[in-house]
N, C-alpha and C positions, 0 to 999 in steps of 0.2 A: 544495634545501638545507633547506627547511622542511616536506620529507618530505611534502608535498602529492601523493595518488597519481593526477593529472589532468594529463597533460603533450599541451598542445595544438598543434592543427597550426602554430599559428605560429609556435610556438618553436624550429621545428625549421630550424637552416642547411641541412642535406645529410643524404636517407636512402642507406644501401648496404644489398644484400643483396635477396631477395625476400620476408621474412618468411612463407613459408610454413609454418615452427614456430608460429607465433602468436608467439614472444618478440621484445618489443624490447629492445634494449643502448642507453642512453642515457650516450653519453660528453662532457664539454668540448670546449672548443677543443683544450686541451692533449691530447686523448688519454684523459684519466681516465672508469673507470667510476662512472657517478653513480647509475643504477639499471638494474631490467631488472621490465619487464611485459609487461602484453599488449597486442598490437600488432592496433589497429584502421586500416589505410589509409584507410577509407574515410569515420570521422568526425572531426571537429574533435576529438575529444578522440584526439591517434593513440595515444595506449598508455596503461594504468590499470597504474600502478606497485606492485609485489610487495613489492619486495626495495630496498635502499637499502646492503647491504653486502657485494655482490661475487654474490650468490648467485643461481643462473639459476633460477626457477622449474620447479617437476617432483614426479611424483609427491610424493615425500616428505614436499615445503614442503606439500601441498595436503591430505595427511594430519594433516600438523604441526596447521596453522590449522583445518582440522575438530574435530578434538579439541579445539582450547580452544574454539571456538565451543560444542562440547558440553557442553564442563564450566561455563561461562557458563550454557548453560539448564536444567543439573543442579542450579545453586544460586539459580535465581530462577523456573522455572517448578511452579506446584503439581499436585501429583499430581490435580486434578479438571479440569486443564486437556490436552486432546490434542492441542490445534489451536496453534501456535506457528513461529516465524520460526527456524529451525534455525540458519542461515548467513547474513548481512546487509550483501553485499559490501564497505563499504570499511569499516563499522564490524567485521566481521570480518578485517580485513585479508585480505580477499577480493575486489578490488575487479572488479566486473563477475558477480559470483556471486551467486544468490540460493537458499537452499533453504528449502523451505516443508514441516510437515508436519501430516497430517491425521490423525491414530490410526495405521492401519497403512501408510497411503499418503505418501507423501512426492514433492515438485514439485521438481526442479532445475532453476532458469530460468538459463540463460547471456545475459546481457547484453550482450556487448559480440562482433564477430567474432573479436578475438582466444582468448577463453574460449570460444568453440563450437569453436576449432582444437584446446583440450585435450578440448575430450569427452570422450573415453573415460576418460583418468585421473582428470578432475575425476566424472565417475559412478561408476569402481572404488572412489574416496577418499570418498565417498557413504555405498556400499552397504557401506563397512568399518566408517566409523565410526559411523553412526547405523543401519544393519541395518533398514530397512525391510519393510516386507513386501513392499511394487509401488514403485519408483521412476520414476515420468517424468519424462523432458526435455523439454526445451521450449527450443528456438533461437528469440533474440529476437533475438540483435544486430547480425547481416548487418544485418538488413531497416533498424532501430533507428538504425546508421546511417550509411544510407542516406538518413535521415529518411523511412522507410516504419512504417506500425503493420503489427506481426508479423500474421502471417495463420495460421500453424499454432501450434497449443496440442499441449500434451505428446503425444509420443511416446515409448513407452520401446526401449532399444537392447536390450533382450534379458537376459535373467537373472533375473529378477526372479519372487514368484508372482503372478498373476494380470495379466502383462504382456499389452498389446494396442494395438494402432494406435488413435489416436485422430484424429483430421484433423477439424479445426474452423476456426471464424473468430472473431477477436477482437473486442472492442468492444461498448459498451451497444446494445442493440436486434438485434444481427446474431445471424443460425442458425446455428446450431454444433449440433454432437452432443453433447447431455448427457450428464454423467458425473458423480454425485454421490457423494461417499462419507460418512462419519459421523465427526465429533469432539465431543469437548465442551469448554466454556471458562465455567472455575467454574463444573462441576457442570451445565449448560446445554447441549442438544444440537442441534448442528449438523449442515446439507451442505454440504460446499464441492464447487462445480459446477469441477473439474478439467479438464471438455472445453470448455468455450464460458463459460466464468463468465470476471469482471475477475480482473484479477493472474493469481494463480496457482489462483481459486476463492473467494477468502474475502478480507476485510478485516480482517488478520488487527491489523493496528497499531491501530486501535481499540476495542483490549480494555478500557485501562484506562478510560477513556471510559465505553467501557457500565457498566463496573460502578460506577461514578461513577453513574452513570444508575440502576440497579437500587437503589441503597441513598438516592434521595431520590424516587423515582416514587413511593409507597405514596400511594393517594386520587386520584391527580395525571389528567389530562388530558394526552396525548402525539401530537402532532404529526411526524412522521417525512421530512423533506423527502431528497430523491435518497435514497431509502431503498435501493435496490438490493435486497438479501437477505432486509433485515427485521432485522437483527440486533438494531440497538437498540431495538427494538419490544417483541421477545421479552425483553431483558434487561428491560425497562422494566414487563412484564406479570408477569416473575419476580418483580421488587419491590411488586407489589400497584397497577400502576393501575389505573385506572378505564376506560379504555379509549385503543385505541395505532391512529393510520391512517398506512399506507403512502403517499408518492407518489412515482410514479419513471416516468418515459419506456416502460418497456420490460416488456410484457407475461413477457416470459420470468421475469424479476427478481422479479416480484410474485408467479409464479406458485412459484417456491423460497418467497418471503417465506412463503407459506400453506404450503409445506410445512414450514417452520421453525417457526412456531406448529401443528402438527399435532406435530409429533416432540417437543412438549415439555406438552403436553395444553391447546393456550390454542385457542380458536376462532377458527376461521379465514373466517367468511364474507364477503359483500363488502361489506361496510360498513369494513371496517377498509384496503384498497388501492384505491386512486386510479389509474390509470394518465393520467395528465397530465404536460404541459410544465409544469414545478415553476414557471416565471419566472410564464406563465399564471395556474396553481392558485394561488398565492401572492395574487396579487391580485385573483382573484376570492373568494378567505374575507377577505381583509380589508376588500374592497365591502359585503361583507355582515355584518361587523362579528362575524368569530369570534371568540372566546378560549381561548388552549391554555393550559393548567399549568405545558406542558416544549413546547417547538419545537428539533428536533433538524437543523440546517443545513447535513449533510456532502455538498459540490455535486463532482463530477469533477476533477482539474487545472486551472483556466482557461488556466493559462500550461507551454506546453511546452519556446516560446523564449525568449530576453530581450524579441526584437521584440513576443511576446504580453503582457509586463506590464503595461501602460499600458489595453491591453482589459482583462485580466483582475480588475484594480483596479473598472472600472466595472462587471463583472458581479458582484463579491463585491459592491462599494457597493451595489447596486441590490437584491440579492436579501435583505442583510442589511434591509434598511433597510423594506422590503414585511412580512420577517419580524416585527420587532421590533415590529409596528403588531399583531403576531397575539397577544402574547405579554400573559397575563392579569399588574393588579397583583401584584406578590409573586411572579410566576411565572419561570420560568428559558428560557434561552435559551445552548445550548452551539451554537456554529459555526465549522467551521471549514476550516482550506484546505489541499490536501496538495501546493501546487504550490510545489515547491524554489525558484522564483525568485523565489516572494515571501518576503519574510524574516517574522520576526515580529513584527520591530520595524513594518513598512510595513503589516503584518496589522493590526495594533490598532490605526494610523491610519486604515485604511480603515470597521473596523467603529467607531471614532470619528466619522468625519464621515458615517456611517449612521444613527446615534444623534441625531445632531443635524438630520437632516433628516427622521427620521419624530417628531422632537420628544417623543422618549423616552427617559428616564432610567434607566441601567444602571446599577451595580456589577459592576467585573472583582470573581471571587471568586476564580476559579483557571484557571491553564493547563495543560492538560494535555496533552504529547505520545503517542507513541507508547510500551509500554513495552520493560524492562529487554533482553528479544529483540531489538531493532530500537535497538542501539548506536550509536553515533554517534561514530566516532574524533576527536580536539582534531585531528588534522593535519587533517581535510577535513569543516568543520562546516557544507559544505554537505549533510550527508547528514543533516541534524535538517530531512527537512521539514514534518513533521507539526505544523500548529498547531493547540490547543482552546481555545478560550474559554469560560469559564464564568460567563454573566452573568446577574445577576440586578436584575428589573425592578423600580424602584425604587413 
C-alpha cells in the first residue's frame, strides 16, 4: 500500500502457478490485485514490484520507463561527461534493472531472476531507447539469489556492433578477461574494465565526489585508500596536486589505475600505487608518522546482510579511526561507505566514535551522495546507499 517495490518471502500466505514468465500477481486475502513484478522464488525478496495499478509488466511498460530514465539524464548529465548510470532499478522504477553506459558501450546488469526471465525484451527496450553501439548483459540474479556472487560478467545476446563473448569472474583480486573501453567524466578520460572490473566496470556513483576532490586538490597531498581504478587520484592530479598514491589489494586494479593516469597525461610510475592490505598499509604510515592533505576512504560493502552489520560497523570504526591519525592539520578526509544496510544516520556515529578514539578533531563539512543518475525513489529509500563524508581536520 505504500507502494514499497520489495515484497518478501514472508509475506507471502500461498504461491500458485509456476512463475516461469518472471511475473508475479500479488493479490489480498480478498482476491484484489495489489501489484505485479518480478518474481524471484529463490530469494527473500520474492518479487521487485513494477506496477501497482492493474498493469502486467511487458515490453511496452519497459520501453515506457526507459525513456524517462533517458530524459532524466538528458536534463542532468553534461555533454563532457560519457560514462553515466543510464537506468537505476527502483529509483528508475525499474526495480532489479541496472544499465550502465560507457561512450559507445553500454552494460545491462539484470539483478534479480525474475528480470533475467525478461531478457530479451528488457535488451530490445535497451537498444531502442538509448541506441548503443555494443550492449552487454550481464545475469547477476540467479546466482544473487541464491546468495552466490555472479561469476559471469557481460555477455551480449546478439545484434549489437562489435558484440562478443566475454566469460569472466567477478570480484577484487580474481582473473577475468579484460575488456576496457573509453569514457570521459568532466572532460577526464577513462576505462571501464566491462570483462572482469567491479560493478559493471567503473564506479560510476562517485562522480560527484571526485569532482568535489578535483576543485580543492590544487598544492594538496592525496592519499588514495581501496583506490581500485585510480579514479579519484586522476581527478585529484586534474585539480593540480602535488602528488596522488594508490592502494588497493589487487594487482589488476592498479594496474588500470596506471592506465587511467597514462590516458589523461599524469605519470604513472611506481611510487604513486601500493598494492597492500589497506587495514595493513594504513597502519604502517601512521607508525611512521605520515601526513596526507586529502585521505580518500572508499573501502568495499562491509555489510551484504543485516547479520554483517555489527562486523561491518567495527571495520568502518577501525579503518576510519587509523585514517584520521594520517590526515595533516587543516587537511581533509572524505570516507565513505556503499553498504545499503548501514544508514547514514549509523554512518556518522561510527565515523563519530573514530574521531574520538584516534583523539582527532573533525568538522562534518558536507555529504555527499551519489549523483542526479543514481535516483533514489521516496517509496524505497533504501536505494540511497551511498554515503560521503567530507571532513575536515580541525
Amino acid at each position: 500500500m505504500r507502494r514499497h517495490p520489495w515484497l518478501f518471502s514472508g509475506a507471502i500466505a500461498r504461491a500458485e502457478g509456476d512463475g516461469s514468465d518472471g511475473v508475479a500477481e500479488i493479490v489480498d486475502a480478498k482476491g484484489q490485485v495489489l501489484a505485479h513484478g518480478a518474481y524471484s522464488p529463490d530469494s527473500q525478496i520474492l518479487a521487485r514490484l513494477w506496477t501497482f495499478n492493474g498493469r502486467v509488466p511487458d515490453a511496452d511498460l519497459f520501453r515506457e520507463r526507459f525513456i524517462a530514465a533517458r530524459r532524466l539524464r538528458e536534463e542532468t548529465i553534461e555533454d563532457a561527461t560519457t560514462g553515466f548510470r543510464a537506468v537505476h532499478s527502483e529509483g528508475d522504477r525499474c526495480p532489479g534493472v541496472i544499465l550502465d553506459v560507457y561512450g559507445e558501450t553500454a552494460v545491462l546488469e539484470l539483478l534479480t531472476q525474475g528480470t533475467e526471465t525478461w531478457a530479451a525484451e528488457l535488451e530490445k527496450a535497451a537498444r531502442e531507447v538509448f541506441a548503443p553501439g555494443e550492449l552487454l548483459v550481464k545475469k547477476s540474479g540467479a546466482l544473487r539469489d541464491r546468495g552466490k556472487p555472479p561469476l559471469t560478467l557481460p555477455s551480449p545476446l546478439g545484434g549489437g556492433r562489435g558484440d562478443s563473448a566475454l566469460p569472466a569472474r567477478a570480484g577484487r583480486g580474481e582473473e577475468g578477461e579484460t575488456r576496457r573501453v573509453p569514457f570521459t567524466e568532466n572532460g577526464l578520460h577513462f576505462l571501464a574494465d566491462v570483462g572482469s572490473g567491479q560493478k559493471t566496470g567503473f564506479f560510476l556513483d562517485q562522480r560527484e565526489n571526485r569532482a568535489r576532490l578535483r576543485a580543492l586538490a590544487h598544492g594538496k597531498s592525496v592519499l588514495n585508500l581501496f583506490s581500485y581504478s585510480g579514479a579519484f587520484s586522476v581527478a585529484a592530479l586534474a585539480g593540480g596536486a602535488t602528488r596522488a598514491v594508490d592502494v588497493d589489494t589487487s594487482e589488476a586494479a592498479l594496474e588500470l589505475a596506471r592506465e587511467q593516469r597514462r590516458a589523461n597525461g599524469f605519470d604513472a610510475t611506481e611510487g604513486g600505487f601500493v598494492e597492500a592490505d589497506v587495514f595493513e598499509d594504513v597502519r604502517r604510515r601512521a607508525a611512521a608518522g605520515e601526513r596526507w592533505d586529502v585521505v580518500v576512504c572508499d573501502p568495499p560493502a562491509f555489510a551484504k546482510k543485516r547479520a554483517d552489520v555489527d562486523r561491518a560497523a567495527r571495520g568502518y570504526k577501525d579503518v576510519n579511526r587509523v585514517a584520521m591519525a594520517l590526515v595533516a592539520p587543516g587537511g581533509w578526509l572524505l570516507t565513505c561507505s556503499c553498504s545499503g544496510l548501514v544508514d547514514g544516520d549509523l554512518f556518522q556515529k561510527i565515523v563519530f566514535s573514530a574521531s574520538l578514539d584516534a583523539r582527532v578533531s573533525f568538522s562534518l563539512v558536507a555529504r555527499q551522495g551519489a549523483g542526479p543518475d543514481h535516483p533514489v525513489s521516496l517509496d524505497c529509500p533504501e536505494g540511497d546507499y551511498l554515503k560521503g563524508l567530507w571532513l575536515r581536520r580541525a
